[in-house]
TIMI-913829 format. One line per 3 residues: their letters; for each residue x negated, y, z negated of C-alpha. Coordinates in steps of 0.001 Angstrom, whole numbers, plus 524288, in hexadecimal, padded with zeros to 5 digits. Each point is the difference from the previous one (the first is absolute). Layout:
REM TIMI-913829
A	X,Y,Z | ...
//
This chain:
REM TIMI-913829
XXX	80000,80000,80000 | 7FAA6,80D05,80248 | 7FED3,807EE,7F564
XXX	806E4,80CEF,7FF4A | 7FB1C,80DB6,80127 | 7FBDD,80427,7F245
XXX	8083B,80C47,80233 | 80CE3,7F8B4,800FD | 8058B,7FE96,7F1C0
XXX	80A2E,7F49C,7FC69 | 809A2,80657,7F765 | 8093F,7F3C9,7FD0D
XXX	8043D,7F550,80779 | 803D7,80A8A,80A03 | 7FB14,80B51,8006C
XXX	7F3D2,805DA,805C3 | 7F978,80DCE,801E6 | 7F5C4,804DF,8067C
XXX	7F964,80BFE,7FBB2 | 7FF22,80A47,80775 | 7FD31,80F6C,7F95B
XXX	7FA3E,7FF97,7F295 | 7F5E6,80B9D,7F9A9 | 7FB01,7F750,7F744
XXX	7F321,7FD87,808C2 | 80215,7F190,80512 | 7F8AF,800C3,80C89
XXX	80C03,7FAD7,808B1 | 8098E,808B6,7FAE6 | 7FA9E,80CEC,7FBE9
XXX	7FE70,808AE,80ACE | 7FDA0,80EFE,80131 | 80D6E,8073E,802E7
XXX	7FF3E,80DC7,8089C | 80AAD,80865,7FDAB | 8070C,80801,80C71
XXX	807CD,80B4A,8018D | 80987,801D1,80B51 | 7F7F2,80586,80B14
XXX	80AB4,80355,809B2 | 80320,80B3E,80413 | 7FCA0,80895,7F417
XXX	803FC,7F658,7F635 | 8014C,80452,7F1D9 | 80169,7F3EE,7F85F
XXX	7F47D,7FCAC,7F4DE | 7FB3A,7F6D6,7F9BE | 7F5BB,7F9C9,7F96A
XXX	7FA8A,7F273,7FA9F | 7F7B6,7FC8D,7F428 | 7FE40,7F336,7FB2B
XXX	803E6,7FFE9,7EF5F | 7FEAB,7F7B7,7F595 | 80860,7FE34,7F316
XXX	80343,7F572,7F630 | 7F529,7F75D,806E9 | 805C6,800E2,80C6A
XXX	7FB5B,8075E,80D95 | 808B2,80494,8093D | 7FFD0,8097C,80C3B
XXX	8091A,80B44,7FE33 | 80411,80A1A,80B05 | 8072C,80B68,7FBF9
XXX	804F2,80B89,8091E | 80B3E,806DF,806AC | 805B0,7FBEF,80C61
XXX	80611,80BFE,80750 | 8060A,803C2,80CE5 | 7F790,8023E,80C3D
XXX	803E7,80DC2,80323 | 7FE13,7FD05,80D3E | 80A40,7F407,8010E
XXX	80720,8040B,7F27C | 800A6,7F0A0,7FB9E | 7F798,7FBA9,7F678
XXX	7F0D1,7FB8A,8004D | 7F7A4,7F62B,7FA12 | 7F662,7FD6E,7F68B
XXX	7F8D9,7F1FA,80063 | 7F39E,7F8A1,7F94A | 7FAF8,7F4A2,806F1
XXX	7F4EA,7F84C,800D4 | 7F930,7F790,80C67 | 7F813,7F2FD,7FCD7
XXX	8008B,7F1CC,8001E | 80BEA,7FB79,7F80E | 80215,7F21E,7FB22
XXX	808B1,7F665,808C9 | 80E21,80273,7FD55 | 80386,7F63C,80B40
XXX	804BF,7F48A,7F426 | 80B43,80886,7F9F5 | 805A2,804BC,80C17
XXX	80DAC,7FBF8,7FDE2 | 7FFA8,809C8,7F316 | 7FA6D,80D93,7FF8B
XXX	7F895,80A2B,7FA9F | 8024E,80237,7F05A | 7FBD7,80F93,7FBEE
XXX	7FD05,8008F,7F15A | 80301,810F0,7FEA0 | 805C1,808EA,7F933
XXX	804C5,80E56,801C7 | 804C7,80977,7F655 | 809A7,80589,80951
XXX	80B15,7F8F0,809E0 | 7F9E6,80392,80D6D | 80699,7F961,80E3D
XXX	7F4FF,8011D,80757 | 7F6E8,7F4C1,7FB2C | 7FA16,7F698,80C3A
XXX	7F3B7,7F588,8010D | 7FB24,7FDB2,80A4E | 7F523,7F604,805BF
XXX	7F800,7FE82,80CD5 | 7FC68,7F2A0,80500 | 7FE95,7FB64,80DF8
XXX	7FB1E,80CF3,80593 | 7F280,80565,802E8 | 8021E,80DCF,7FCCA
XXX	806D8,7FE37,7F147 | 801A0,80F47,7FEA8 | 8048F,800D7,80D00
XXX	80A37,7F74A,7FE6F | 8039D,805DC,7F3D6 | 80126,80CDA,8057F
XXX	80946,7FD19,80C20 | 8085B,7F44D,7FA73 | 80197,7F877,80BC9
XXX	804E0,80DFA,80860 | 7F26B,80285,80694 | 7F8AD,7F600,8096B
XXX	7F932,7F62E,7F789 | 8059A,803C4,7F37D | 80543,7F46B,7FA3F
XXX	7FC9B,7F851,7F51F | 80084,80896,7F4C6 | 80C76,7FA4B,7F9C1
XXX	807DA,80A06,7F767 | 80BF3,7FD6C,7F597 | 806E4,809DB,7F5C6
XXX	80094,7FC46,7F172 | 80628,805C7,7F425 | 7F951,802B5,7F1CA
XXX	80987,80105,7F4CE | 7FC96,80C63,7F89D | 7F7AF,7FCB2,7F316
XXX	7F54C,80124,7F94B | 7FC61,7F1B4,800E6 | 7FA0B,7F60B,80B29
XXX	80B3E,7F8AF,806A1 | 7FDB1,7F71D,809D4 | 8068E,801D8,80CAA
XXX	802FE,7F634,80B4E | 7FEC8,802BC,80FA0 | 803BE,7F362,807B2
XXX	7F76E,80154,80D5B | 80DF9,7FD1D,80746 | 801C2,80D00,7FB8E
XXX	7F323,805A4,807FA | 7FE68,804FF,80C15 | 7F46C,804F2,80913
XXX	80A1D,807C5,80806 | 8006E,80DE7,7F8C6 | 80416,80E0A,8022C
XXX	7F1C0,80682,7FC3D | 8097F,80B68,7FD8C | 807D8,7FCC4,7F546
XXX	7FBAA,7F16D,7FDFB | 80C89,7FA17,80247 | 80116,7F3EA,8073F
XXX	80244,7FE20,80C6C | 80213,7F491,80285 | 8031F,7F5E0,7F40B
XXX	7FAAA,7F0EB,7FE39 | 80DA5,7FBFB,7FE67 | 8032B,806CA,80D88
XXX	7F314,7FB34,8096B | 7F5BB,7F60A,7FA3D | 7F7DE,80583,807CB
XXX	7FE42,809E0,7F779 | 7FE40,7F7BE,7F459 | 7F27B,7FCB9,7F799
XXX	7FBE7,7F1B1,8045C | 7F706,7F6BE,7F7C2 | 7F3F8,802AE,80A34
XXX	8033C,81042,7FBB5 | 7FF85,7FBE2,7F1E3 | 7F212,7F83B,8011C
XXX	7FA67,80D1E,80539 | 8041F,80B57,7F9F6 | 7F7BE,80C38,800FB
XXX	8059E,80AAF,7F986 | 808F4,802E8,7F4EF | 8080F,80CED,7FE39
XXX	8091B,806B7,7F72F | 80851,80C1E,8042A | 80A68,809F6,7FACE
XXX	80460,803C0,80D2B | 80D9C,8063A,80721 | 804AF,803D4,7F096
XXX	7FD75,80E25,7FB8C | 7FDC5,7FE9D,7F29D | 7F529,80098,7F486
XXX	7F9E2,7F14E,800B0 | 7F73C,7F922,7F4F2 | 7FE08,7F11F,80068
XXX	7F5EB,7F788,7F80E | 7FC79,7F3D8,80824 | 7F97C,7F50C,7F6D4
XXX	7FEFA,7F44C,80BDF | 806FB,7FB78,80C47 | 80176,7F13B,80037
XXX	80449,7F7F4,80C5B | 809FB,7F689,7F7F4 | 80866,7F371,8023B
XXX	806A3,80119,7F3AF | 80D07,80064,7F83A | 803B9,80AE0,7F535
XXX	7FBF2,80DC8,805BA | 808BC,80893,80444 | 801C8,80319,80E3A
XXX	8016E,80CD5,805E8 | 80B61,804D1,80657 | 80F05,7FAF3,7FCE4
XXX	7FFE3,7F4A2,7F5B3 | 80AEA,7F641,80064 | 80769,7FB8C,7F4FF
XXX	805A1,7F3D4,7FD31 | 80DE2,7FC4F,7FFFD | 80A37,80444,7F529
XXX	8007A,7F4B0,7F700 | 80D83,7FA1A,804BB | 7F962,7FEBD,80D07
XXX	7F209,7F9C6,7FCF3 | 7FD1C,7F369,80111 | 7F158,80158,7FFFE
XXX	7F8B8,7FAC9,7F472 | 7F888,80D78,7FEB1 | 7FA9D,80CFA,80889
XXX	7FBF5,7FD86,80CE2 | 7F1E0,7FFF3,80148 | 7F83E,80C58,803FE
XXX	7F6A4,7FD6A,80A48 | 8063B,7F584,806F8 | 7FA20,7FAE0,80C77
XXX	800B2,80186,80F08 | 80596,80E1B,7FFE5 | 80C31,7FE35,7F729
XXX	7FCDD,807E9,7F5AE | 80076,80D1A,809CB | 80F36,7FB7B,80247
XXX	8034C,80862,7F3AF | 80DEA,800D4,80394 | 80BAF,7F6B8,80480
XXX	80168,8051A,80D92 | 804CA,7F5A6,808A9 | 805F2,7F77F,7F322
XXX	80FA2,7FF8A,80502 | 8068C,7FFF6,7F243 | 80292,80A89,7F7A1
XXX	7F214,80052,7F703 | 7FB6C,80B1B,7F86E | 7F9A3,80828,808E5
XXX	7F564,80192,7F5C3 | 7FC46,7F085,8032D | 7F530,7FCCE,806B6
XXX	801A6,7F657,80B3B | 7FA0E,7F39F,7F8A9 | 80855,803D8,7F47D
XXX	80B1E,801F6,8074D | 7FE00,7F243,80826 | 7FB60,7F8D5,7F505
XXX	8047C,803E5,7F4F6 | 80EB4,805BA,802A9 | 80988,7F8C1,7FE96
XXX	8090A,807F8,80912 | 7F743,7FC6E,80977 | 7FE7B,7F1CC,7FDD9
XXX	80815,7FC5C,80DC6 | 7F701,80980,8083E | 7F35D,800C5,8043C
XXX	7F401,80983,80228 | 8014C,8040B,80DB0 | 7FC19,7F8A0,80A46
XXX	7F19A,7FE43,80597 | 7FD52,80922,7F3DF | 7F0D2,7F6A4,800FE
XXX	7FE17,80644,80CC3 | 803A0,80D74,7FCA3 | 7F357,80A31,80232
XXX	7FD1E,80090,7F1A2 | 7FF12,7F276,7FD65 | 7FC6B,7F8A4,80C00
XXX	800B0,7F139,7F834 | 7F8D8,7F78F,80886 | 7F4A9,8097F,801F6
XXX	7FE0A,7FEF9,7F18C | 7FE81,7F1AD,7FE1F | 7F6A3,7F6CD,801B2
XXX	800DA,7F83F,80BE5 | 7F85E,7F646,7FEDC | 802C5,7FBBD,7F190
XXX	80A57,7FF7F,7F758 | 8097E,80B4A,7F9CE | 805EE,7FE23,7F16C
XXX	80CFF,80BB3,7FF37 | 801A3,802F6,7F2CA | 80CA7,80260,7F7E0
XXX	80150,81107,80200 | 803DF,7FEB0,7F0AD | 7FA57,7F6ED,7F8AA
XXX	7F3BC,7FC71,80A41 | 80195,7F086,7FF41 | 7FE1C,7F8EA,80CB9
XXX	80AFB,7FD08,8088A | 7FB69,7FBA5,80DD3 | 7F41E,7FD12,806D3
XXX	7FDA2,8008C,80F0E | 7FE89,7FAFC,8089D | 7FF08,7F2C7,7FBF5
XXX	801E0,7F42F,80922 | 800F2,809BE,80BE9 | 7F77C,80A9F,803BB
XXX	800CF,80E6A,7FE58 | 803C3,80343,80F26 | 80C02,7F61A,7FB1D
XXX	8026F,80802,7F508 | 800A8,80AD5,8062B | 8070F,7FDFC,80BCB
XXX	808E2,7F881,7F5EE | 8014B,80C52,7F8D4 | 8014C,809AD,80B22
XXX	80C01,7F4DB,8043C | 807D0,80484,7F585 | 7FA71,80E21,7FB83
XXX	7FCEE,7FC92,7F1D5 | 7F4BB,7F7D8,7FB36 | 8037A,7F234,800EC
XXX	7FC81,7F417,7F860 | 80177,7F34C,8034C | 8002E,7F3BC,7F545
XXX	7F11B,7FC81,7FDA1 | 7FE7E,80F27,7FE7C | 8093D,8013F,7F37B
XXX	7F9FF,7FF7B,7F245 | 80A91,7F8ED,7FAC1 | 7FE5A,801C3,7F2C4
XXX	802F9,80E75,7FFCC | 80A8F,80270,80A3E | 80D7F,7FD45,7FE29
XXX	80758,7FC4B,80C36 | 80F60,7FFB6,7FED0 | 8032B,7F685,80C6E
XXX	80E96,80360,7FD48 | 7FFB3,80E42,7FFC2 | 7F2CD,801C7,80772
XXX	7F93D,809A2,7F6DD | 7F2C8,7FDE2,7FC80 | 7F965,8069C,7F33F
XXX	7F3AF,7FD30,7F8B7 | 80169,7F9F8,7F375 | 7FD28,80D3D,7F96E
XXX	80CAA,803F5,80572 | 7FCE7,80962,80C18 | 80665,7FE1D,80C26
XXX	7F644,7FB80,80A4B | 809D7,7FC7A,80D65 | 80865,7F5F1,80536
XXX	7FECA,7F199,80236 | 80465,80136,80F40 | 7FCA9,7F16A,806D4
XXX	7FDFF,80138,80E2F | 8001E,7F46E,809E8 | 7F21C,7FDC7,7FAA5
XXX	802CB,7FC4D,7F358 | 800B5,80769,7F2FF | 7FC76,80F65,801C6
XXX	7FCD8,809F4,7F48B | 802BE,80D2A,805BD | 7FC35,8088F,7F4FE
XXX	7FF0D,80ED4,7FDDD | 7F05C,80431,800E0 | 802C4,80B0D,7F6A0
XXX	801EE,7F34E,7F5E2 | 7F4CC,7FA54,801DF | 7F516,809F5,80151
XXX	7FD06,7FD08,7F306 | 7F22F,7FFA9,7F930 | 7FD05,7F53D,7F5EE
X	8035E,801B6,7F1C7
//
């Protein structure tokens, strides 16, 4: 077996990180940020960046104003980042980037940003995919609860894109909406530069940045809408959905496409999984091949893929066994949701009601239907069930 990179911490049975940022001087992760001020035009955002220490800990810290271009009247930039050879992110690509930060003061207008792929990282980072050559710097917003204490903050890399308006740093074009635009494993293994910005948001900015982790984990918060779970007469999950759950899922943050009557606060695993109102329908159809999550690109095809329980993480089917993985597929792509077929079941967790044609895992989530074909016995089971990691 070959052994892993020494960079790539096991944090339970599944959960990894990869370091990224730190100030504390390890030579892979502590690299010297530059701060920049918004040069167009006559630009009047400031800024500046120090690297602090307190209570034992280092962190960088930018502080400034971000303020309209009176040229364009819309709002500038300020930005720290930092070129050099990060570690290989490539083994937590299904999860994201986790921001450990805090901010004395609710400000709209946080992004991170990383270049990969490109040859000119600054470049890239400058046009955002609208110039020739420009892409590969790869660009997401986050949000920092106000506080006076580190929180740890979660960007899912479905969420990133290396198609940006240099202008305001909007997106334009999303993962979920092109793939093309999407990080990819081979982006990950290479990355070359890593950026903060307060950018397109007038406002007075401060944010403390302890270390930026590349993680594959559960029990961080993730930026942007959260979902909830189901009012208790409804649930019939044996606890929260899992944060950080695999192949894209955990950037479907609401219900859309769920046809029952949810709470829109849901997220689409919690509505699918764990709603009872929703226990007859289904995630929508060919949801694996939607931009964002792109299934088959994901897995291995040449070995063997366990899907784990999106609640409780125990396994519930393995494939493809007994058939190969163009089988699988083309078995999958047959019927538009991943399909299982007998030898592929781990029997021990799922429940499979032959009368009524449900399917749960024995911790009570709803995983599908049992849907036989002219082959034989079929599992057709929701992906946004099963893109669990293992507890």
């Amino acid at each position: 077996m070959r052994a892993a990179p020494l960079f790539l911490l096991a944090l339970g049975a599944s959960a990894l990180e990869v370091p990224l940022v730190t100030f504390d001087g390890a030579a892979a992760t502590t690299h010297k940020f530059s701060q920049l001020n918004d040069p167009v035009m006559g630009g009047k955002s400031s800024g500046s960046w120090s690297v602090e220490s307190g209570n034992g800990t280092a962190y960088g810290a930018m502080k400034g104003e971000v303020v309209d271009v009176p040229s364009l009247k819309a709002p500038g930039f300020i930005t720290a980042a930092s070129n050099g050879k990060y570690p290989d992110a490539s083994p937590v690509l299904s999860g994201g980037l986790r921001l450990r930060v805090r901010s004395p003061a609710a400000y709209k207008g946080w992004r991170v940003s990383f270049a990969a792929g490109t040859l000119a990282p600054e470049y890239a980072c400058a046009g955002g995919g609208s110039i020739p050559l420009s892409r590969g710097c790869f660009k997401a917003h986050f949000d920092v609860p106000a506080g006076d204490d580190f929180t740890d903050v979660y960007v899912p890399f479905n969420k990133f894109s290396d198609k940006w308006s240099p202008s305001t740093g909007e997106q334009t074009t999303t993962c979920a909406q092109d793939p093309d635009v999407c990080p990819t494993a081979k982006a990950l293994a290479g990355i070359l530069r890593m950026q903060v910005w307060a950018e397109g948001v007038d406002g007075k900015v401060e944010l403390d940045v302890e270390r930026i982790d590349a993680v594959l984990a559960p029990g961080v918060q993730e930026t942007g809408v959260l979902g909830t779970q189901p009012p208790k007469q409804y649930e019939m999950c044996s606890g929260a959905v899992q944060k950080g759950l695999l192949y894209g899922i955990s950037g479907r943050t609401t219900p859309a496409g769920v046809n029952a009557p949810v709470d829109q606060t849901e997220s689409l695993a919690e509505a699918v999984c764990c709603d009872k109102r929703a226990e007859l329908v289904a995630e929508p159809r060919f949801l694996y091949e939607a931009p964002d999550v792109q299934l088959f690109t994901k897995l291995d095809a040449s070995g063997v893929t366990t899907f784990y329980d999106s609640v409780c993480g125990v396994p519930l089917f393995r494939a493809p066994v007994g058939r190969s993985f163009a089988d699988f597929q083309a078995d999958t792509a047959a019927h538009g949701w991943p399909s299982f077929r007998p030898a592929e079941v781990v029997q021990e967790n799922v429940v499979t009601d032959r009368v009524n044609k449900l399917v749960k895992s024995k911790c009570g989530t709803h995983l599908g239907t049992f849907d036989p074909d002219a082959q034989g016995d079929r599992w057709c089971i929701d992906l946004s069930c099963v893109a669990g990691q293992q507890q």
